[in-house]
N, C-alpha and C positions, 0 to 999 in steps of 0.2 A: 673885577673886570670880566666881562664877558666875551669869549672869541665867535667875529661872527662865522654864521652857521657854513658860510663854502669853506670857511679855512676849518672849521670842523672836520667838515665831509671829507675834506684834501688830506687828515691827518691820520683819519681813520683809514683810509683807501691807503695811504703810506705804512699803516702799520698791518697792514692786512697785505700787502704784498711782499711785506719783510718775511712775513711769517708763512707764505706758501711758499712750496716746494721746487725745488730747481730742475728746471722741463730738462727731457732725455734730450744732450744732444745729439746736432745730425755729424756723421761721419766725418772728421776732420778730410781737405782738402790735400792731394797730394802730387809734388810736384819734384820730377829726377832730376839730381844735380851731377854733371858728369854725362860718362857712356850708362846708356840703359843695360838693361840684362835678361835673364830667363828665368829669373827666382821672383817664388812668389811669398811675398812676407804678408801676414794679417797685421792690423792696427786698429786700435778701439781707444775713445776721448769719454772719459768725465770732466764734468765740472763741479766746485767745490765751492761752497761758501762756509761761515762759521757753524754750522747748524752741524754741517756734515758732507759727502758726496751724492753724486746723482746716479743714476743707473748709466750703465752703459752705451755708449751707440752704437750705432750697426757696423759692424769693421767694415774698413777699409782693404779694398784685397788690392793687393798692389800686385803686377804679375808681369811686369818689368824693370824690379830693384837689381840694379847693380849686382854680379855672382858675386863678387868682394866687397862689401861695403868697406869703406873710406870715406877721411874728409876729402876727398875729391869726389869721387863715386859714393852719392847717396839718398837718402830717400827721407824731402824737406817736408813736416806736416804742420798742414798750419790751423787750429783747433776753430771750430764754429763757435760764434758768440748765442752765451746763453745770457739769458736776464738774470739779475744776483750776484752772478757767477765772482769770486774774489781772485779764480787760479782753476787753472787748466788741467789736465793730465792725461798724455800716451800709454795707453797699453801694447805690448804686443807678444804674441806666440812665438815669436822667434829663438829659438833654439837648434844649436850646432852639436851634432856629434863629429868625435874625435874621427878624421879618415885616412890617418897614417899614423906610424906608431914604429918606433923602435925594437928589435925583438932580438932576446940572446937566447938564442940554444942552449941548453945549461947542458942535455943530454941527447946523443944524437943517435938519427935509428934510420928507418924506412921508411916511418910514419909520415903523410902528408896533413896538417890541420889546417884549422880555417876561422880566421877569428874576428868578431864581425862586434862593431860600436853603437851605441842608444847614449839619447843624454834627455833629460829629465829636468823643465824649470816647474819650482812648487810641485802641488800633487797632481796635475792633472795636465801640464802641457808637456807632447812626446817627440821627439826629434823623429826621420825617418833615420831607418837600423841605415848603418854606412859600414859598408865591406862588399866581399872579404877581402880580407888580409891572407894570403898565401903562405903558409908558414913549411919550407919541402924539411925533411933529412929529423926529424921529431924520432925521438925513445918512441915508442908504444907507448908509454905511460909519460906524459908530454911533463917537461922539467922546463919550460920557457920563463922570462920574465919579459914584460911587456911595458915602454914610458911611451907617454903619448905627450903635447902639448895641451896645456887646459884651453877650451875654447870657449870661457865664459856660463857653462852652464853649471847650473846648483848639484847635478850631479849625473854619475855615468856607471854605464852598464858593460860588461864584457861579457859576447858568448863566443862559444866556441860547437863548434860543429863539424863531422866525420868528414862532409861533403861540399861541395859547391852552393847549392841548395841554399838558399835564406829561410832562416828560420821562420815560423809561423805559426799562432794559436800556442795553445800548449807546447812547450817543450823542453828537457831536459837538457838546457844548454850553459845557464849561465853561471862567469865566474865570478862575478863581482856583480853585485845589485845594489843600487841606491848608494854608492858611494863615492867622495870627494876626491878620492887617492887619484892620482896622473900617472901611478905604477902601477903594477900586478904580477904578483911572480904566481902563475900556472904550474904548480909543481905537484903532477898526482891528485889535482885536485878534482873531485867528483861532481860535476855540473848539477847543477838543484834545476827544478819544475820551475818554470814562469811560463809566462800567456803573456806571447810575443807580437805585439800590432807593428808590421814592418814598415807600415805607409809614416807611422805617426799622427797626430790627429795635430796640424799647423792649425784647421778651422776652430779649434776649440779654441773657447776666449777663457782668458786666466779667471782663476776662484780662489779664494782664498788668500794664504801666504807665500809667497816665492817669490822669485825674479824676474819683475812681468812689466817694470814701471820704465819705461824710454826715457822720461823728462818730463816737467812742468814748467810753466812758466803762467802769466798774467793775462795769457791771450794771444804771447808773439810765438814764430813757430818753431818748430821741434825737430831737430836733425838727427836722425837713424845716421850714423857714421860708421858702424861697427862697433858703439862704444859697450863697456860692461852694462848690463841692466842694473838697475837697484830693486834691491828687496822690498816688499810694500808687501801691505794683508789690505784686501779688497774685495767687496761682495760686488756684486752685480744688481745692487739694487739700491733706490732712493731714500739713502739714511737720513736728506732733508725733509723729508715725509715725515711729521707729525705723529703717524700711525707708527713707525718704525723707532719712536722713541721711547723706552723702556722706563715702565712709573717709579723712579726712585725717589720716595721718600729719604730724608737724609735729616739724620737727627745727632746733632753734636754735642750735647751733652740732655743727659734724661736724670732723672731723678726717678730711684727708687721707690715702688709702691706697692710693692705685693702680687695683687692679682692685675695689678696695669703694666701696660709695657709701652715702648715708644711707638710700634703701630699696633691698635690693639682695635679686632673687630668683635662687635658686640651682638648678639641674636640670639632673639627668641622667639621659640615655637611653639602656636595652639594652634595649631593646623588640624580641621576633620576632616576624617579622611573614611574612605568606608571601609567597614570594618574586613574585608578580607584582601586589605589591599596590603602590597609589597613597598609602599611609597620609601623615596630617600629622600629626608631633609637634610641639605647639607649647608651650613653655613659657608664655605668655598667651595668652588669648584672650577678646574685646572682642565681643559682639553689642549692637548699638544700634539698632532698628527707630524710623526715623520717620518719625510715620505723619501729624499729623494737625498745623497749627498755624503754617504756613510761612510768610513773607512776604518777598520778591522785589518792592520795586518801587523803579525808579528810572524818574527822570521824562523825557520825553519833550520836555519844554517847560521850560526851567527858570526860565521868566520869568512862569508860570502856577502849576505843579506844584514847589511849594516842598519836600516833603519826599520822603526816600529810605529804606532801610531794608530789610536783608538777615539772615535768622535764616541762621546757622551751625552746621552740626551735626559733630561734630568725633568719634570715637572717642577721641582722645589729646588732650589739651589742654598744650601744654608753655611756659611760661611763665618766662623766661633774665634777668634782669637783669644784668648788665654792670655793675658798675662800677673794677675793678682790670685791669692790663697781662694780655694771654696773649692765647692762641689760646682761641675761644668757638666753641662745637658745642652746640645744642639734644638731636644724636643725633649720637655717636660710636662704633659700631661695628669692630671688629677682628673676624675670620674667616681660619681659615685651614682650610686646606681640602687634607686628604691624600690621598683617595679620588676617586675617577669622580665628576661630576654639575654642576649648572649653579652657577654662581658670581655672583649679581645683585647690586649695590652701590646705595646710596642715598647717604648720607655716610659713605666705609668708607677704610678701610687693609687690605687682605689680601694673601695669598701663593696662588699658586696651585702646589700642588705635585702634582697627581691629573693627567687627563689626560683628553680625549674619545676615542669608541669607536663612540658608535652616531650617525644622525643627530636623538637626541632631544635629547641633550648639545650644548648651544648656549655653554658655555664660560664663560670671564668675561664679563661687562658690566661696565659702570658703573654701567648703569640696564635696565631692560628696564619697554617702556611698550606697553600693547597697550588701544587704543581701537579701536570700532567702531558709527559708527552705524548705529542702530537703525528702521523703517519701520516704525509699525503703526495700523492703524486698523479698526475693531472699529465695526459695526456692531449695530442693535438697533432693537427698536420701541417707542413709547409704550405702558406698559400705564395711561395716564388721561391725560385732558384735565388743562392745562397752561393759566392765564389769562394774560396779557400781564402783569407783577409777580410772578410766581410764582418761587419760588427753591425748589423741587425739583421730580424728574424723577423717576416711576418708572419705571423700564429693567429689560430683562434681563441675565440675568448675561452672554450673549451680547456684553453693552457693553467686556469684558475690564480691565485695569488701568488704572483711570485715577484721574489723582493733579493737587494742587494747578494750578489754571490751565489743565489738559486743553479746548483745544476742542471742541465739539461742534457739530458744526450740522444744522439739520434739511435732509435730501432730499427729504422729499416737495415740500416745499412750495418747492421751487425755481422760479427764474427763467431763462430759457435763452431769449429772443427778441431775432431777427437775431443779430451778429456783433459778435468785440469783437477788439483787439488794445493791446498798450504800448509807446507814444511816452518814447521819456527812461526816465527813472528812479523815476515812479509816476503817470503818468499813463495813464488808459484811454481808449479811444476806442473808441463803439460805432456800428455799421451797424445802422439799423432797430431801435434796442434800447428806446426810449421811458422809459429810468429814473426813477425819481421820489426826493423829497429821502427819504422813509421808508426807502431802504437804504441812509442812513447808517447805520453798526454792525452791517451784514450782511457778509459774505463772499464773497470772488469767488475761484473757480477756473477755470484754462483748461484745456483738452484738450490744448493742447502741452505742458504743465506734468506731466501725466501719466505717472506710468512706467510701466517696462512688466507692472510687478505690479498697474499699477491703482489705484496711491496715488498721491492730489491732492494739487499742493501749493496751501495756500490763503493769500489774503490781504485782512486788514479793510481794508474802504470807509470809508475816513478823512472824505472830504466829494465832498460832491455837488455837481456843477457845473452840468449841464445833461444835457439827457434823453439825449445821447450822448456823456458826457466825465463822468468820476470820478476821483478822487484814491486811491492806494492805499498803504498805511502796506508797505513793501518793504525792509525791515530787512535791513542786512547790512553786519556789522562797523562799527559805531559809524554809518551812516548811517541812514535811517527813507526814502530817494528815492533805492537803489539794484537795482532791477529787473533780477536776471540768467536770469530764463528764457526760453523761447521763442516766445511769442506777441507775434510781432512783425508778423506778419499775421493779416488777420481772419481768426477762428476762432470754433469751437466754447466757450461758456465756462456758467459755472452760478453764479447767485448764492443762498446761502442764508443766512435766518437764522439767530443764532448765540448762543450761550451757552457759558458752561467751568465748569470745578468750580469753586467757591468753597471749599472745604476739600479737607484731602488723604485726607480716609480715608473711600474710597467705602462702607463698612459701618457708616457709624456712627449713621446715621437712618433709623427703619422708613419714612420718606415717601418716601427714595428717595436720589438724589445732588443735594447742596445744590451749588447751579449761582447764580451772580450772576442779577439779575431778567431773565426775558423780556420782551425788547420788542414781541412779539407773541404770540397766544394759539396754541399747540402743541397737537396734539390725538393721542385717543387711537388706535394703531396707525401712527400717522407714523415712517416711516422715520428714526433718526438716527444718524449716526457720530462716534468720537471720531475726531476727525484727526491725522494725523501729523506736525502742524507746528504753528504756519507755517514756523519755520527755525530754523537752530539755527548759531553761530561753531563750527568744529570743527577744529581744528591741535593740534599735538604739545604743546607748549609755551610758556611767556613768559617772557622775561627782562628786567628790565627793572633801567638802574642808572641815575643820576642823584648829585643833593648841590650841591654848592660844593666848588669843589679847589682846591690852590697850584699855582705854576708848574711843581713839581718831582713834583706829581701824576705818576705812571703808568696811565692811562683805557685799557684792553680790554676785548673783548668775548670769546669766547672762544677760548682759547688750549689749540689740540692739539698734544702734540709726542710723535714717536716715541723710544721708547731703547732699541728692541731690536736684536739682533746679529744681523739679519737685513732687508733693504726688506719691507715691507710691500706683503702682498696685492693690497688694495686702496687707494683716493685716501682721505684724510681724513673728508671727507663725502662719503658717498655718498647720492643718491636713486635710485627707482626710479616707475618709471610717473607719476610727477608732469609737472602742466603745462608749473610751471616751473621750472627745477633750482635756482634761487637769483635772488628778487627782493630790490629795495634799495629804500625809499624813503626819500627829503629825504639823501642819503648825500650825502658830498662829493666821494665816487668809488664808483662801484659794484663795481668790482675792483679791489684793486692787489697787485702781483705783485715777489716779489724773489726776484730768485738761481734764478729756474726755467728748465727745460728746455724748457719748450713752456709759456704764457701759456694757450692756451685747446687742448684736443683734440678733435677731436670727428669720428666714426664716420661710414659710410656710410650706418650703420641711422641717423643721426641728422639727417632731411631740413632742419629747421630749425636751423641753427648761431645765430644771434641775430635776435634782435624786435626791433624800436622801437615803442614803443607809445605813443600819445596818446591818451590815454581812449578812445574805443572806436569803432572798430577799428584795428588796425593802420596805421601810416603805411608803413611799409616791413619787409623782414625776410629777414636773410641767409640762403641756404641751397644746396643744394648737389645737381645733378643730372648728368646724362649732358655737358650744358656745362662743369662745372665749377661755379666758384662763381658763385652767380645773385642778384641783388637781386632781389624781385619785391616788387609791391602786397601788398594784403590779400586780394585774391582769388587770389593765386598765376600773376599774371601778370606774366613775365619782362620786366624795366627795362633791366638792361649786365646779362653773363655772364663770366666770365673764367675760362680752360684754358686746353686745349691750341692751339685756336685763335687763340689771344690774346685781345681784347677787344672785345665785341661789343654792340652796342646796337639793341636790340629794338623792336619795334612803330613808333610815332611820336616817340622818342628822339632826341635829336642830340646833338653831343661839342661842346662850346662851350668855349671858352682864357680866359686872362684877359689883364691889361694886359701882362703881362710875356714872352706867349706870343706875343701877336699883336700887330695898329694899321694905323692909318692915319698916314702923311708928307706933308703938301703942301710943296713947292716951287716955286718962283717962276721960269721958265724967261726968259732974255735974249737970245734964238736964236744963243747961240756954244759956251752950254754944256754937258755932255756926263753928266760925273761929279756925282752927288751924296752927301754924307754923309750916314747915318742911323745915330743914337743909340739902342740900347735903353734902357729904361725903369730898368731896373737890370742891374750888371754879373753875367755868367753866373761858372760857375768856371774854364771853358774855352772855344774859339769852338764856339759849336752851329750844327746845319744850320739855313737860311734857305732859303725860298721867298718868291718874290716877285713882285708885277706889277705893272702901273700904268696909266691910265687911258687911253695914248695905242698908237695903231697903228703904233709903231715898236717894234723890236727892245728889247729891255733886259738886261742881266745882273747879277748880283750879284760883286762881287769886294771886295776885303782886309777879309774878313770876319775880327773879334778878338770876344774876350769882352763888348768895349763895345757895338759897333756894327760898321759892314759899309757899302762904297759901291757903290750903283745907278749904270750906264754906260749909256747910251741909243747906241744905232746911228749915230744922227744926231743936231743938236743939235733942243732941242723947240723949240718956237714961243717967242717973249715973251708974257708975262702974269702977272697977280697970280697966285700960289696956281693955275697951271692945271696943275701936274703932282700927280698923287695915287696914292702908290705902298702897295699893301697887301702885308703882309708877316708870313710863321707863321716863328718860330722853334723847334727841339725838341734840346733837350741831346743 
């Protein structure tokens, strides 16, 4: 049976409009139930069919909701019909921080504080800060605990501050970040660094995961009461889109075949190409630009700063469940290789049967890894004044690439009076400097820090101590108070204020580059740089293995073995211009050595043969000059030397023995007798040489000297007395 051709056309046009994408709606409708008010709530609708959701619509800015929302007093949305559409949904930025709070004085003083509330739905929508809290009759060292009522938001921030003053941009205020607690006991505790936005950002529309969803319904409308939000993860964009649907192949049961797999792409290449060209044949290739969305924070404090959170961007995502006997490989690769050319492995099995020729051909690997960091810092000027709260910068393009958490700091408006230098591991110390508590959340760079391209290395002013002494946050490899540059005397230094991007995609707002708030007011034509730092952990690699194991475990780390029919080139591991050739820490032995020829080698080019180090600097450190082998200080002054000369000890040095080498014998003289025996301390392997003397001005000798001991003969007999003969005596094998 044949259908005629309109009911064709009618079927296809049905199945073609099932299948396109569900249009942005427009702004739900909004209508106050009750007394109006002075608060302004955002609100944003999609629409949802089987497929997926739609992008966002333009919020709603309501900017006479109810100051209390109720079911009396509240704010009724009634969502726009889209085509498709199965079910509706409210967004909204609404979020309360806590603006009264309970407080016990635990310990009372003269101290006045001041302690001010943020609340936080998901990762990106911010309450404005609500305070202060007047806290009179405080210790110095504030012992309070603090209950608020929960006000619905995912979570809450407490700072505390000297002054009246709302905090702003950077600052060393807060005691609780990113946490669910409705308490907090402030007892001594030390306020950590955040970059404080006091207004909040209500206009932002929710991303992601958190507490953003008002209510759904089929189309009827949607009442703002005051109720809890519910948790939802929600992008801003149209997952009914075709394009936005991710190609999953899905293969539920596959059979075994060797070189086939359940999705398996097949290519081959006779591609000519001329002959000095650099061409890539690639059977896939993966572009993934990401640009804009990132989040990188782990906490510094973990007794403050509750939560953590790293976006991952992956081109390959491979995902292995394990559960049957074999050998498991995420990536199994086999290559063989007949021809001329480089041979690199990652997790491989290959043959090398080609050969090298030129020096571009670098052979097999196992791995080839080639990092390099990078210096840059890119300057530019203010094209507008810039208020103290302000989160964007207009710059020129001059300002070059800068991306998520990029610092900036302003030069004009630097600081550079008297002299400063660093004690320890992050403390500063200034000559004539007069600092003030306001550069907390500024930035300090030194002149010695400086290379010779002229890039600063810079680091934030974590807290203020007094007009010549600062604290500085000196990160390096899992410490936040370890300082390894140069300004170690007073010097040249510059403190500036400081801001960083707060998004990663410097083109994406005509106002300029969206920067966390400034703490002070930037003006237009001010000098500012994206800096180069502050620092960065930068090594080869990590390996890292660990579990629970049986007795009969086998635990290595890594194991090189040669099996060719030839010795090898070169040593196993090799380094080259590094500091240290192979450090060990918490080891049970830093080297151990079996079945080898020589234990340690080492060259004339190589002045330092071994360090001992105790944190810093040097205790001692073997090495080797025109003496021979030399111990010296940490300044390279010679302690014992040992060559060809024999053994030599330098400066104010002396060769000191122990019990077994040397002593003292009293004897008890009777004036008849002549001979006395003396006993070594322990027996030798053989008789060793003896010298010896003794306290009186007669003659003495040593004779039938054994392994045990040796007898002192006096000339004449000594006098009578308790204990008056005392005879001192070195022994040497």
């Amino acid at each position: 049976m044949r259908l005629p051709l309109l009911l064709c056309c009618l079927l296809l046009g049905l199945a073609a409009l099932a299948q396109a994408p569900l249009a942005r709606p427009a702004p739900p409708t909004v209508e106050i139930k009750g007394q109006p008010g002075t608060r302004t709530v955002y609100y944003w609708a999609f629409a949802r069919d089987k497929s997926g959701h739609s992008a966002y619509s333009d919020p709603a800015v309501v900017t006479n909701a109810p100051d209390v929302l109720s079911a009396d007093n509240a704010v009724v949305l009634t969502p726009a019909p889209v085509a498709g559409a199965a079910e509706y949904g409210i967004l909204t930025s609404r979020c309360d921080a806590p603006r009264t709070a309970n407080v016990e004085i635990g310990a009372k003083g003269e101290t006045t504080v001041y302690y001010w509330f943020q609340a936080r739905n998901g990762r990106g929508v911010w309450s404005p800060v609500a305070g202060p809290l007047k806290v009179d009759g405080c210790a110095e060292t504030p012992e309070n605990t603090l209950a608020w009522a929960p006000t619905g938001a995912e979570y809450y921030y407490l700072y505390r501050t000297a002054t009246p003053a709302m905090p702003v941009g950077w600052r060393a205020c807060a005691l609780l970040a990113g946490g669910k607690e409705t308490t907090w006991s402030d007892k001594g505790l030390a306020p950590v660094m955040i970059a404080v936005n006091p207004a909040g950002n209500p206009a932002e529309k929710p991303e992601g995961q958190g507490l953003y969803l008002l209510g759904t319904s089929d189309g009827k409308a949607i009442t703002d009461s005051g109720q809890a939000l519910t948790f939802t993860k929600i992008y801003d964009m149209n997952t009914t889109d075709p394009a936005f649907t991710p190609y999953r192949p899905t293969v539920t049961s596959f059979e075994p075949g060797g070189e086939t797999g359940a999705f398996m792409l097949t290519n081959q290449n006779r591609v000519k190409t001329p002959q000095y060209s650099w061409d890539m044949v690639n059977a896939m290739t993966i572009h993934q630009d990401n640009i804009a969305g990132g989040l990188n924070a782990y906490p510094r404090n973990w007794t403050i700063e509750r939560e953590n959170g790293k976006n991952t961007y992956n081109g390959i995502d491979i995902h292995q469940f394990n559960y049957t006997p074999g050998q498991h490989s995420p990536y199994l690769t086999f290559m063989y290789n007949y021809g001329l050319g480089d041979n690199v492995f990652l997790h491989m099995a290959g043959e090398q049967h080609g050969q090298n020729r030129t020096g571009g051909d670098e052979g097999t690997e196992f791995f080839s890894l080639h990092m390099t960091r990078r210096l840059s810092a890119n300057r530019t000027t203010l094209g507008a004044d810039a208020k103290a709260g302000t989160t964007f910068l207009a710059v020129g393009r001059e300002i070059g690439t800068v991306a998520g958490a990029r610092g900036i700091v302003n030069l004009t408006q630097q600081y550079t009076a008297g002299a400063a230098r660093v004690e320890g591991g992050n403390t500063v110390i200034g000559v004539d400097t007069n600092w003030t508590p306001e550069m907390e959340g500024r930035w300090i760079s030194f002149d010695a820090d400086t290379t010779k391209k002229g890039i600063r290395q810079w680091y934030l002013i974590e807290r203020y101590l007094s007009p010549t002494r600062v604290q500085i946050f000196a990160y390096t490899y899992w410490s936040k108070a370890a300082y390894k540059g140069s300004a170690r005397a007073n010097g040249a230094y510059m403190i500036c204020p400081y801001t960083e991007m707060a998004d990663g995609d410097a083109n994406r707002y005509a106002e300029g580059l969206k920067v966390t708030p400034l703490a002070t007011d930037w003006h237009q034509g001010d000098a500012v740089e994206a800096i180069a730092g502050p620092q960065t952990t930068f090594r080869l690699g990590w390996w890292e293995m660990g579990g629970e194991f049986l007795p009969q475990d086998h635990a290595a780390g890594l194991g090189i073995a040669w099996n060719g029919d030839k010795p090898t080139s070169e040593g196993a591991l090799i380094t080259y211009n590094w500091g240290t050739g192979l450090e060990v820490h918490n080891g049970q032995a830093g080297m151990v050595l079996y079945n080898t020829r020589a234990g340690i080698q080492a060259y004339k080019e190589s002045p330092v043969l071994i360090a001992v180090i105790r944190d810093d600097p040097y205790r001692f450190q073997l090495g080797q000059n025109q003496d021979g082998f030399v111990i010296e200080d940490q300044a390279s002054r010679p302690w014992v030397s040992l060559g060809a000369k024999g053994i030599t000890v330098h400066g104010s040095g002396t060769i000191t023995g122990g019990a077994r080498t040397r002593g003292r014998s009293a004897f008890s003289g009777d004036g008849q007798q002549v001979a006395f025996s003396l006993a070594f301390p322990a027996k030798f392997d053989a008789a060793p040489y003896v010298v010896a003397s003794s306290n009186l001005p007669i003659g003495m000798g040593v004779t039938a000297v054994t392994a045990e001991g040796c007898t002192v003969t006096f000339a004449t007999p000594p006098p009578p007395g308790a204990d008056n003969i005392v005879v001192t005596w070195m022994v040497q094998e």
